[in-house]
N, C-alpha and C positions, 0 to 999 in steps of 0.2 A: 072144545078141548084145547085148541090153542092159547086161551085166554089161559086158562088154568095150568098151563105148562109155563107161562107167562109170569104167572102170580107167586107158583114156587120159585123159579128162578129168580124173582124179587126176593122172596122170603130167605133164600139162600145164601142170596150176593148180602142183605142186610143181617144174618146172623155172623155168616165171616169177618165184614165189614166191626160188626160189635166185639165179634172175640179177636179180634186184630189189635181194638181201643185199647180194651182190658189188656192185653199182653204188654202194649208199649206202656201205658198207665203204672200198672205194676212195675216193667222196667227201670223207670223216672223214678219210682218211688225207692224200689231199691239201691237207684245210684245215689238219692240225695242223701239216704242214710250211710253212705259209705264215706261219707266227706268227713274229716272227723272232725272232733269238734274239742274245743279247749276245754283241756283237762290241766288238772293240778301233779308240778309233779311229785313222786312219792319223796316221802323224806327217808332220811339214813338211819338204820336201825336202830341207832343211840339218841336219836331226836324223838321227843315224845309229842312236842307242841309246837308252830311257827307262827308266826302273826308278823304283818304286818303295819305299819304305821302305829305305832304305841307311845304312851307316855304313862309314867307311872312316878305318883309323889309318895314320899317317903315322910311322916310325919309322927311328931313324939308330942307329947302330952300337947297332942291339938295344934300343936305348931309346927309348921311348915319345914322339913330341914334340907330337901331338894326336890326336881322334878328333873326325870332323865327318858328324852324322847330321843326315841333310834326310827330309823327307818326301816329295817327287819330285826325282830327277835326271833331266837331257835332256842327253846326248852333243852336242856338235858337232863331227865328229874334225876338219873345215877348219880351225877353230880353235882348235882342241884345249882350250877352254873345259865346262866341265860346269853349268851352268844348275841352281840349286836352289833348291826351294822348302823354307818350314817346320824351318828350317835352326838346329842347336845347334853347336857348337863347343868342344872342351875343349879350352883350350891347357895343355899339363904344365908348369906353372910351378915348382911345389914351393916350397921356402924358408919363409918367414913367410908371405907372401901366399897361398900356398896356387896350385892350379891354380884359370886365370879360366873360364869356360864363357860362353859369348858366344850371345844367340841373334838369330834377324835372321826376317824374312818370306820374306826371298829372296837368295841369294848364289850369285856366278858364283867357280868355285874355277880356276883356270890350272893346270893340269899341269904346263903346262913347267917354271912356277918355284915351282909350291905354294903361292901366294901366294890369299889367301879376299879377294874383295871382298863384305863383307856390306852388306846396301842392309834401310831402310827398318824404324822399330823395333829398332833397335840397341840392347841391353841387355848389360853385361858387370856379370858380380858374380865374386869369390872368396869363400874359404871364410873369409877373415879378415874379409872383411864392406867391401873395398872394393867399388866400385859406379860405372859410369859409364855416359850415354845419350847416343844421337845420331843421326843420320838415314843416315849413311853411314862405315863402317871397314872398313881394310881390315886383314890380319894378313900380315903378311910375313915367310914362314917362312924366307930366309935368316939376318934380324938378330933374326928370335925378336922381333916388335917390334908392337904395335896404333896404327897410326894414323889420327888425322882431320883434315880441311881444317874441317870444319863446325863447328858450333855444338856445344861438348859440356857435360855438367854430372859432374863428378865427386864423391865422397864415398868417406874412406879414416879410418872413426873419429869422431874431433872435428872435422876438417876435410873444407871443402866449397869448390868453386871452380866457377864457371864461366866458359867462356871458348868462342876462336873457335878449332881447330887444338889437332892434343894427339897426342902421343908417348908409349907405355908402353912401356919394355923389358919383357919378361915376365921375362927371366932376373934383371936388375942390380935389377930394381921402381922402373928412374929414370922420374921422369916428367916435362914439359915440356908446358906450356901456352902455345901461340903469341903468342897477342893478345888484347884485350880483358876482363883477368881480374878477376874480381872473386871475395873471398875471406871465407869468416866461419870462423872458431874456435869452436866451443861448451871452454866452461872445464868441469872436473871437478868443480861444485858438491856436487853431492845425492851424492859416492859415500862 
């Protein structure tokens, strides 16, 4: 009889023993699920689409007329505006000039007319080693054209200009300086 008082109290001490496992088992599992985990966060009610790392060309009867990579894009289909950050720009110039690559902090690109308004840190260079900066341009893919209201500073070689408002055709390489220009020449000394 002792033995078999023996053998429950085994049987006993190993059931608790099992539903003790189970409880802290369960426990473990519900805390790991409590950890949270990386989620996306929502977008703003007027955003319909976000992406990140994009590039997207723009191309007319099969030829190339630019390629504009942002670092994030935000959709607004209401506006049909696309919101980008961390933004480069190659406009297909070709010719002498070379194509220009434009880059900016931030630039809202319009669908409708294709047209880039780049904002804030405005840098364009080509490959010929023109170069011009400013706070606000915009590229207007109808006339193939970079324009500014603001304050800009150009360099194209031995000349350098700065002025208020500025026009580049990208196709013709005409350019136009609005108001308040002021111009220096460096001469061909030392070549």
């Amino acid at each position: 009889m002792l033995k078999l008082n023996n053998i429950r109290r085994f049987l006993a001490l190993v059931i608790i023993l099992s539903a003790i496992s189970v409880v802290v088992a369960i426990t473990l599992k519900v805390q790991q699920g409590k950890t949270p985990a990386e989620t996306l966060s929502r977008l703003p009610g007027n955003v319909d689409v976000a992406l990140q790392k994009i590039h997207y060309t723009e191309t007319k009867a099969g030829v190339k007329k630019w390629d504009l990579l942002a670092d994030q894009a935000v959709f607004d289909r209401k506006s049909e505006i696309i919101h980008l950050t961390g933004v480069r720009l190659l406009v297909a110039a070709g010719g002498k000039m070379g194509d220009i690559t434009l880059t900016a902090d931030r630039a809202d690109y319009d669908s409708k007319s294709k047209d880039v308004k780049l904002v804030g840190n405005v840098e364009a260079k080509s490959v010929s080693g023109m170069r011009f900066t400013t706070e606000i341009a915009i590229y207007m893919a109808n006339r193939s054209m970079i324009k500014t209201a603001g304050r800009v500073r150009f360099s194209d070689g031995q000349l350098d200009l700065d002025g208020v408002g500025m026009e580049l055709m990208t196709v013709t390489k005409n350019l136009k300086i609005m108001k308040d220009v002021t111009a220096s020449v460096r001469t061909g000394i030392n070549k």
